[in-house]
Each structure stands twice: as structure tokens, then as C-alpha cells.
LUMZA-974610 format. One line per field, with one value per residue (C-alpha): residue number from 1; chain; x, y, z. Coordinates in nm, 3 decimals, padded with zeros to 5 digits. Layout:
// residues N
i <- NUM:... $
ch <- A:... $
c1 <- X:... $
c2 <- Y:... $
c3 <- Z:... $
//
This chain:
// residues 378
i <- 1:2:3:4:5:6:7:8:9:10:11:12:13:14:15:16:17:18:19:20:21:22:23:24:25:26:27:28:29:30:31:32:33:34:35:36:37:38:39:40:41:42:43:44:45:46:47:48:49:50:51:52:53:54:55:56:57:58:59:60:61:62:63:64:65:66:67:68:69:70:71:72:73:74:75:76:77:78:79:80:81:82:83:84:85:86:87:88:89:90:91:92:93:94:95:96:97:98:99:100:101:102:103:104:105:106:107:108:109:110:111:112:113:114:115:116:117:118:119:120:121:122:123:124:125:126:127:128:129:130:131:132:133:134:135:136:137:138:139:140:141:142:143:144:145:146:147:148:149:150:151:152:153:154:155:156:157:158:159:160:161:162:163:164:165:166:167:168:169:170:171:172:173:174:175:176:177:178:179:180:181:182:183:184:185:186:187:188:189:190:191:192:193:194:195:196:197:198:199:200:201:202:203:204:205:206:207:208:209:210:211:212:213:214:215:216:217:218:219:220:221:222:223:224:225:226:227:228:229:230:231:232:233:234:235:236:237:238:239:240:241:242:243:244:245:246:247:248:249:250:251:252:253:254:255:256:257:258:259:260:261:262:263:264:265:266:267:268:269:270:271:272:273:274:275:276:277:278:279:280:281:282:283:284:285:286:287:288:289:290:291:292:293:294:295:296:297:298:299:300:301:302:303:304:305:306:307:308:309:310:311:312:313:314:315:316:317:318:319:320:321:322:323:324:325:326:327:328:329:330:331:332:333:334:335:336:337:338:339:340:341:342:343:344:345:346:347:348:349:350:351:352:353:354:355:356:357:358:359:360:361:362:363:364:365:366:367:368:369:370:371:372:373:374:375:376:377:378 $
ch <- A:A:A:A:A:A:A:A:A:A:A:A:A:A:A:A:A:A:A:A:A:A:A:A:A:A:A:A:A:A:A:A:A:A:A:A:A:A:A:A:A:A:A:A:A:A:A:A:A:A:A:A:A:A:A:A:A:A:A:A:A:A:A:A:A:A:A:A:A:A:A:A:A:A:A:A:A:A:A:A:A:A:A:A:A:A:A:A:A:A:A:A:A:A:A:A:A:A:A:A:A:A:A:A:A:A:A:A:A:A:A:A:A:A:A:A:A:A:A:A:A:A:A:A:A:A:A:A:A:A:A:A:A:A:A:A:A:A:A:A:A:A:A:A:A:A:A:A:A:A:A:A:A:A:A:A:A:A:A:A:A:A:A:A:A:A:A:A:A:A:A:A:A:A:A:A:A:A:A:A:A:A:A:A:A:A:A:A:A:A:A:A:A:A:A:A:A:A:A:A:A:A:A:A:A:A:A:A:A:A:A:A:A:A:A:A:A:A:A:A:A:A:A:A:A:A:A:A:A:A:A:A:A:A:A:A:A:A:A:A:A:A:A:A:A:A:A:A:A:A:A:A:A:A:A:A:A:A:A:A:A:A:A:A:A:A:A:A:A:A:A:A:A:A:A:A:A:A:A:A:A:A:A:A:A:A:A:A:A:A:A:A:A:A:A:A:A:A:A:A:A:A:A:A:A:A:A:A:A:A:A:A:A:A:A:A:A:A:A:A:A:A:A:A:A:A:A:A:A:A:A:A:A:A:A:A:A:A:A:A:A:A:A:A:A:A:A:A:A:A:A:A:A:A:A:A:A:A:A:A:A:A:A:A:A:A:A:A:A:A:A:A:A:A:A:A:A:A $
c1 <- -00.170:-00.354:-00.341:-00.662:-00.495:-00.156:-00.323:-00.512:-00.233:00.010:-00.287:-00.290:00.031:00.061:-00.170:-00.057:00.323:00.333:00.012:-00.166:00.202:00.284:00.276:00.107:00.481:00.632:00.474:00.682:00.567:00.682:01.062:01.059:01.040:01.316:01.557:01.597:01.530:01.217:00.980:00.662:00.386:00.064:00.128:00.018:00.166:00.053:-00.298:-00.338:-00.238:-00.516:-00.761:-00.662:-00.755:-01.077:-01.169:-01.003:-01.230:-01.545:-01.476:-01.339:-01.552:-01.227:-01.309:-00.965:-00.910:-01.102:-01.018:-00.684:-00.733:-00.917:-00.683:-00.420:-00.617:-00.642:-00.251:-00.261:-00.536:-00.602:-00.964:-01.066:-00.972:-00.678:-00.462:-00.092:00.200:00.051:00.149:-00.136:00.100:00.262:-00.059:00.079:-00.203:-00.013:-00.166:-00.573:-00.531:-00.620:-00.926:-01.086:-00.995:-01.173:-01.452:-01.483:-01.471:-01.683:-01.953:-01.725:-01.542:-01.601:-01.242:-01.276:-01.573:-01.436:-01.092:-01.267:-01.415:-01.087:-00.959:-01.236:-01.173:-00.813:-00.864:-01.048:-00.718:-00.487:-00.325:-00.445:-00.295:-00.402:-00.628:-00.797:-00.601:-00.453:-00.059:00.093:00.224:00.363:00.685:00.601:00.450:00.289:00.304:00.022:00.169:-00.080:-00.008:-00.235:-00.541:-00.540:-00.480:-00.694:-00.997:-01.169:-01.171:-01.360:-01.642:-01.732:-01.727:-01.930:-02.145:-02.239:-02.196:-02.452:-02.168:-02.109:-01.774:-01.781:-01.735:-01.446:-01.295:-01.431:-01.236:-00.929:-00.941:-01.069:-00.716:-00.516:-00.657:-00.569:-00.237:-00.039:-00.188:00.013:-00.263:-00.074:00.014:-00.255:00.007:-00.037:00.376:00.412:00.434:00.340:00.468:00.303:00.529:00.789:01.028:01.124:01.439:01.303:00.995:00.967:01.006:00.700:00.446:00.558:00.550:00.803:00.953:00.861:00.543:00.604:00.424:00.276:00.185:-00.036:-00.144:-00.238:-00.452:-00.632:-00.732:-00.802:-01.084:-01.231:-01.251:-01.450:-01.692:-01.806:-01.957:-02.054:-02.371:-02.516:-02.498:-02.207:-01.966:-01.948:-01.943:-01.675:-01.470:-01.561:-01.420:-01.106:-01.024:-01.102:-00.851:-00.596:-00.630:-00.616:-00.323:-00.112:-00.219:-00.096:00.230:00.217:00.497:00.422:00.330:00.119:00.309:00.442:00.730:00.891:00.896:00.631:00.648:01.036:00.992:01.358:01.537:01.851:01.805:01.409:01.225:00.902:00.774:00.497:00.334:00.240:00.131:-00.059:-00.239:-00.345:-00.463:-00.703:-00.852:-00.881:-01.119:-01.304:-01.369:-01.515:-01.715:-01.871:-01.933:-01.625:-01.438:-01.469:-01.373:-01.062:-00.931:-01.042:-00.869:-00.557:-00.616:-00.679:-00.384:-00.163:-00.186:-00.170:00.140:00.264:00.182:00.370:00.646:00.720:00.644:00.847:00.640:00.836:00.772:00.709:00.761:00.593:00.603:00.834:00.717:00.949:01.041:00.871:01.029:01.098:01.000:00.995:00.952:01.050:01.276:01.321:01.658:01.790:01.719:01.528:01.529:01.280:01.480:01.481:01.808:01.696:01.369:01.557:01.819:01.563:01.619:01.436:01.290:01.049:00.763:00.722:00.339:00.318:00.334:00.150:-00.146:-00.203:-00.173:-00.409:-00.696:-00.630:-00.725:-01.017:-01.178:-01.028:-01.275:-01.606:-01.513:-01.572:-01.207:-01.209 $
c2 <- 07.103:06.772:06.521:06.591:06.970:06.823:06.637:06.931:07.151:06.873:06.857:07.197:07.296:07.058:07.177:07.522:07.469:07.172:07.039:07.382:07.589:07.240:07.324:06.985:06.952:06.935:06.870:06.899:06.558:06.317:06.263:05.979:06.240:06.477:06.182:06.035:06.305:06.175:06.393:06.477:06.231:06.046:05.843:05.685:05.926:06.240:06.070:05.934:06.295:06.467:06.140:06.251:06.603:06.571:06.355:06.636:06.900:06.659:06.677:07.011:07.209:07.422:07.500:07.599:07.211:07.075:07.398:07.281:06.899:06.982:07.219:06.931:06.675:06.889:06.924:06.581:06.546:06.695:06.832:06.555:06.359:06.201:06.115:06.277:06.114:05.826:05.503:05.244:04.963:04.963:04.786:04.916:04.865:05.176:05.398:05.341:05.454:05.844:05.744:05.754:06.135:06.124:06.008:06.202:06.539:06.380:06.564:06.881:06.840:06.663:06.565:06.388:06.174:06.069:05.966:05.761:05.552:05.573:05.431:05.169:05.056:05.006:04.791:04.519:04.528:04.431:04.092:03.823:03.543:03.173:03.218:03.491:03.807:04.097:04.091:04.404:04.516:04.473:04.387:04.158:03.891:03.614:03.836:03.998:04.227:04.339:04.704:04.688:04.600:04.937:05.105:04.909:04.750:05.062:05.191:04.894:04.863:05.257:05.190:04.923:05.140:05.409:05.210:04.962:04.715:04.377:04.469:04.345:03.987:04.039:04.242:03.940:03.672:03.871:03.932:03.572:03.505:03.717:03.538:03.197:03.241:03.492:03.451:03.297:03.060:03.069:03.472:03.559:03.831:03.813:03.830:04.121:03.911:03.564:03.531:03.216:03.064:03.017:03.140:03.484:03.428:03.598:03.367:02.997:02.702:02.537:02.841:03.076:03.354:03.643:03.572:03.864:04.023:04.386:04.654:04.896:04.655:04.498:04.851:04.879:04.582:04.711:05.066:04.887:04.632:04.944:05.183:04.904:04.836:05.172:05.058:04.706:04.632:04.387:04.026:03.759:04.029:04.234:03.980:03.849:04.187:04.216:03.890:03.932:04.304:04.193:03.930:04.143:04.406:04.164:03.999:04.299:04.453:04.115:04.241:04.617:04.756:04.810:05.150:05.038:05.102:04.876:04.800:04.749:04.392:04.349:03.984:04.029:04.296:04.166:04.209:04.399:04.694:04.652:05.034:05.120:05.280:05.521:05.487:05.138:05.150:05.506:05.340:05.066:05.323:05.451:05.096:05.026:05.341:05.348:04.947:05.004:05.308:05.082:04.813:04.569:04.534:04.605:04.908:04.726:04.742:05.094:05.204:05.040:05.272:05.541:05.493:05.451:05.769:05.996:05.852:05.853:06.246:06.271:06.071:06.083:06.446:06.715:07.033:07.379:07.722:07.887:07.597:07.199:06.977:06.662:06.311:06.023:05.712:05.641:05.356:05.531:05.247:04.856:04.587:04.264:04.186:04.415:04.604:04.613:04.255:04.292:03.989:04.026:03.931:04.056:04.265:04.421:04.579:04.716:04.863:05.078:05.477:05.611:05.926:06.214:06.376:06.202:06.158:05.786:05.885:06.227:06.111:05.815:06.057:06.304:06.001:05.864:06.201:06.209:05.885:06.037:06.313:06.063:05.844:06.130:06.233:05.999 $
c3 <- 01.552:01.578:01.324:01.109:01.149:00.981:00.702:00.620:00.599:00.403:00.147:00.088:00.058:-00.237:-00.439:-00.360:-00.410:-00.595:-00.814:-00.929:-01.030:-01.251:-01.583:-01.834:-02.029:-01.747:-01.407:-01.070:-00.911:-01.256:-01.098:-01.377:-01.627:-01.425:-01.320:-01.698:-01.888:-02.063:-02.270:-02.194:-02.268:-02.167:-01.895:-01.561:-01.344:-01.402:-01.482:-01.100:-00.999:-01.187:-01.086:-00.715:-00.817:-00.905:-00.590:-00.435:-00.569:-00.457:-00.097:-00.122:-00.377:-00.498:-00.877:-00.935:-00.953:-01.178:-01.457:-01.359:-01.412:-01.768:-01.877:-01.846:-02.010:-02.306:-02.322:-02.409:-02.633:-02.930:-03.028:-03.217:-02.921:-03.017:-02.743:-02.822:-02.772:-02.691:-02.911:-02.943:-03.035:-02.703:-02.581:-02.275:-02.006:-01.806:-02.049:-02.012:-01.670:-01.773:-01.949:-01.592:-01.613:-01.976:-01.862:-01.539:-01.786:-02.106:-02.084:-02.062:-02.420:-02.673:-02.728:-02.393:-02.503:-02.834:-02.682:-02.420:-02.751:-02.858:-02.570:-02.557:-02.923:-02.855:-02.525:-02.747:-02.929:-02.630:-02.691:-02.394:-02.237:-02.300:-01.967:-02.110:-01.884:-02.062:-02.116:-01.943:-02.243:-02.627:-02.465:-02.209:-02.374:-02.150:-01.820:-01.571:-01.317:-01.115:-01.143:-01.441:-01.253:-01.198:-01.468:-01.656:-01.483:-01.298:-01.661:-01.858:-01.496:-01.529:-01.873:-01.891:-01.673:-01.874:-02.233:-02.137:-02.256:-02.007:-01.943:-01.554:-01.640:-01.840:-01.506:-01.293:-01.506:-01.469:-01.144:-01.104:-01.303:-01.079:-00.786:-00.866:-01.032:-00.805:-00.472:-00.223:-00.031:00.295:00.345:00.124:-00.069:-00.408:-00.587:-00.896:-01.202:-01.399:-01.669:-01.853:-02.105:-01.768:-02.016:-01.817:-01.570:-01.329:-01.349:-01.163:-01.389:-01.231:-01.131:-01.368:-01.040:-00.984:-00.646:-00.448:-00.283:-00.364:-00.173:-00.437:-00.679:-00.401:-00.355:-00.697:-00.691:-00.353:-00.518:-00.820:-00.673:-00.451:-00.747:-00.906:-00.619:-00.743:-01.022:-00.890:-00.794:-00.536:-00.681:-00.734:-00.907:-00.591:-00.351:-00.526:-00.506:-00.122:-00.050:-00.273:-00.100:00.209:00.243:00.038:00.289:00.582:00.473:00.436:00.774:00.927:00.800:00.931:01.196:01.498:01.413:01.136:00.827:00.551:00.426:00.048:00.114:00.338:00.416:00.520:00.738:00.926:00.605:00.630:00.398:00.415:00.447:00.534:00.127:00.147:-00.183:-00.124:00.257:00.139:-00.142:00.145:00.331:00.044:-00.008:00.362:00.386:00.054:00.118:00.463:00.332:00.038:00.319:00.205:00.520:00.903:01.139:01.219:00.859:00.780:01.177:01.013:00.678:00.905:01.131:00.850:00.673:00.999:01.013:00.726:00.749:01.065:01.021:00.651:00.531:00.600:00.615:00.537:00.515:00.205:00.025:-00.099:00.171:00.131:00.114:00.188:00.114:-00.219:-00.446:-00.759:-00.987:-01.002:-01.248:-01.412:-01.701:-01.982:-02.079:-01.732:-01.663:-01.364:-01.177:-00.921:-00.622:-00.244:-00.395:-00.649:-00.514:-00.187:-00.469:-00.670:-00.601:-00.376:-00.432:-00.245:-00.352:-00.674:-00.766:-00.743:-00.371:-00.355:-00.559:-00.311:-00.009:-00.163:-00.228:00.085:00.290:00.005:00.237:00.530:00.500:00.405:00.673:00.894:01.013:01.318 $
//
């Protein structure tokens, strides 16, 4: 079987065994949901599942996915496109990530339209920082993590896009923001969290940064600036995003192993206790494709994308007969403060469970093959 071969098969077998039997209430890739015994409920999960789905069905043409992918969506929203379970006072960034799935299926339903203006009513709601970035959420007043670039900022450029509203230079400040406040100048890694009062523990006194470059956040912010390039065109926004992904996405494949992978921690790759994580060095993989594609970045970068997911596919999923195929190595979830008084040390991110086949991991393999297949397969 060669390696395009594999990746086909992997891709398949998920939605087969994994993504198309999931019922909405209670889908078989949230293992957030399973391990605490949560309820179901809009979230960021299952959102960049279906939002992998329906790039799936582009390069694939398989109906059955985006019937499936709509049929979800309306599990969660009700006909006058209210978005259920969903609670607007969370301010929760996490939770505009799914409006990219609303608007992908607007024209569709016109639940899905309406709770995209919902959405977009509710974003010019979210409490800021004194510099002008969104907080993360209600209860982290103060902080940016840069998981929400994500979640939030693909969103407000396609929006912007089809609203005729100037949205971009909102998403430029941010990122602008982001940029100068949690990049490290010399590695060029940008750390998880600032937190701008300095009053957080896990915060320093003087820079108000967590103390830790974490993989998948960085990840986050690499999908996050490619996804936008979509809507971006030529001028000082984009160049701006070019140069910003580019050195991202060199920096981290400074810090690749030897068999170009990326680690939890990926600027202590001699840690004791350090592992390679999937999620993040998949969702690498995605931007290091898509960013070549849209003219971002070099061959080199998109060879190290490239490289990276075949083997993540062959040494990190377990194919089996007759059944889902298991991914590896996927940190179950990280963050900063809160109840559990998260600290944000080397410790305490090489301590968070570890998990397989949980859709923070899938999703990113599934895009990832998506600009496997537009780049050509080679």
C-alpha cells in the first residue's frame, strides 16, 4: 500500500466507522463529552468535525456528507435559527467557531442564515481588552489564548466577505495584537496565553505571558491565518497574513524531529516526558499546504506539511479490520487557570490525558488530506 494508498484508506474508514454512524447528541469522536460525562451541546469540537466534512465532500463529491453535516447543524439549531444550548453570556470565543458551518449551508436553510446574524450580533457584544483584542471568554477576563484566533477570526473575514461589512481590519488588529504580545522574537513561537492585568499566577509579572509554547494552540493560530487568506485579497491585509504564517510555520518546522513531527512542547523537544501530539503537528500540516497553495510559503514548508501527515498516518494510526481506525497521541485538552488552577508549566501540559481518536485530532487529519489532494498528492 503506498502512502497516498494509506491516507486514502485511513480517511475513509472514518467516515465510514466513525463520522457518518455518529449520531448529533452524541457523536463518537467528542471524548470530552464521553470522558466527563458532559451533555450534548454546541461546541468547538464537533463544529471542526463537520467544517472538515464539508471540505471533505469538495474534494470528494460524496453527497452523503454534506446531508450528513446539515442534518447535524440542525440538531443544534432550532428553525428560527436559534442556536440551542448555546449560552450567549459565556462570550466564549470557542463557540463562533460553527458559524463557519452556518454559513457554508445558508443558503440551504433559513435557520442557518438567521443564526449566522445571530452569531454576528453577538460577536459585537464580546467584551475586549484595553488593546482592543477579544477576551477568550466571560471567565477569563484580561486573557487572549490564541486558540481563539480560530474559532473566531475565519468567521468575522468570510463574514465581512459576503456582508459587505469591514470586518478584516478588526481581524488585522488582533492578529496585529497577537503578534506583538505573545511572540517570542528569538524562536519566533508564539506562548498560549496573556493575560493583561498580570494578575493570573500562571501569568509573568512583567509580560503578562503564560510560560509555555504549546503545540495546538500554535496550530490553531496557523489554520486560523490560512483559513483567512481565503477571504483576503491582494493588498497590505494579506501581505500581512503571508508574512505572519510564514514565519509561524518556519519557526515550528525548525523544531520538527528528525522525522518531521512535533512535539507537545515543541521548543523542549529533550524534555523527559515530552511526546510527539498529533493534533497540533496535523493542524501544521494543514496550514503548511493550504499556505503554499494560496502562495504564502515555499515548497520546503508545504514538503514539511506533506511529510508530516504521511507520517503521522503511518506511525500514529492504527488501521483495523472491520472497525475505525485509531489515532494517537492527541492531548485531550489544555488551558490556563480556571477551577483546576492550571498553571501553565512544562508539568502540567506533559500531565494532561492523552487520548485517541478524539476529533480535535481526526478533524485536523481529515483537512490536512483535504490539501493533500489540491496539492496534487506528491
Amino acid at each position: 500500500m503506498t502512502d497516498t494508498e494509506r491516507l486514502e484508506t485511513i480517511v475513509k474508514a472514518y467516515i465510514e466507522m466513525l463520522v457518518l454512524p455518529s449520531a448529533p447528541g452524541k457523536p463518537l469522536w467528542n471524548k470530552e463529552n464521553m470522558i466527563f460525562g458532559r451533555p450534548p451541546r454546541w461546541n468547538y469540537i464537533d463544529n471542526c468535525m463537520i467544517k472538515a466534512v464539508t471540505m471533505l465532500h469538495e474534494v470528494s463529491g460524496d453527497d452523503r456528507l454534506l446531508a450528513y453535516a446539515a442534518d447535524f447543524l440542525k440538531y443544534y439549531v432550532s428553525p428560527d435559527g436559534d442556536i440551542l444550548t448555546m449560552n450567549y453570556a459565556d462570550h466564549n470565543l470557542d463557540n463562533f467557531n460553527g458559524a463557519k458551518n452556518l454559513i457554508f449551508f445558508r443558503s440551504a436553510d433559513r435557520r442557518f442564515e438567521r443564526a449566522v446574524e445571530i452569531l454576528a450580533s453577538h460577536l459585537e457584544e464580546q467584551p475586549r481588552l484595553n488593546c482592543g483584542s477579544f477576551r477568550h471568554k466571560e471567565i477569563y477576563p484580561h486573557q487572549i489564548w490564541l486558540d481563539g484566533s480560530y474559532m473566531v477570526f475565519p468567521f468575522m473575514a468570510e463574514y465581512g466577505m459576503i456582508s459587505g461589512k469591514d470586518m478584516m481590519s478588526d481581524v488585522i488588529r488582533q492578529l496585529e495584537n497577537i503578534r506583538r504580545l505573545m511572540r517570542d522574537p528569538g524562536k519566533g513561537l508564539y506562548y498560549h496565553g496573556y493575560d493583561e492585568s498580570r494578575s493570573m499566577p500562571w501569568a509573568d509579572k512583567r509580560t503578562g505571558l503564560s510560560g509555555e509554547f504549546w503545540l495546538r494552540s500554535m496550530g490553531w493560530l496557523c489554520a486560523a491565518i490560512a483559513d483567512i487568506l481565503d477571504f483576503t485579497p491582494k493588498g497590505t491585509a494579506r501581505e500581512f497574513c503571508c508574512e505572519m504564517l510564514c514565519e509561524l510555520l518556519t519557526a515550528l518546522s525548525r523544531c520538527m524531529t528528525s522525522d518531521d513531527l512535533l512535539m507537545q512542547l515543541p521548543a523542549k523537544t529533550k524534555l523527559p516526558k515530552n511526546y510527539v501530539e498529533t493534533s497540533g503537528t496535523l493542524l501544521f500540516a494543514y496550514a503548511a499546504m493550504k499556505a503554499y497553495r494560496l502562495g504564502a510559503v515555499g515548497a520546503d514548508i508545504a514538503a514539511s506539511g506533506r511529510s508530516a501527515l504521511l507520517t503521522v498516518s503511518e506511525k500514529y494510526v492504527e488501521l483495523r479490520e472491520n472497525d475505525a481506525p485509531v489515532l494517537g497521541n492527541i492531548c485531550l485538552t489544555a488551558g490556563l487557570g480556571g477551577s483546576a488552577q492550571r498553571d501553565g508549566s512544562a508539568g502540567y501540559y506533559l500531565g494532561e490525558k492523552v487520548v485517541t481518536n478524539d476529533g480535535k485530532g481526526i478533524a485536523p487529519l481529515i483537512m490536512a488530506y483535504t490539501e493533500y489532494i489540491k496539492n496534487g498528492r506528491s
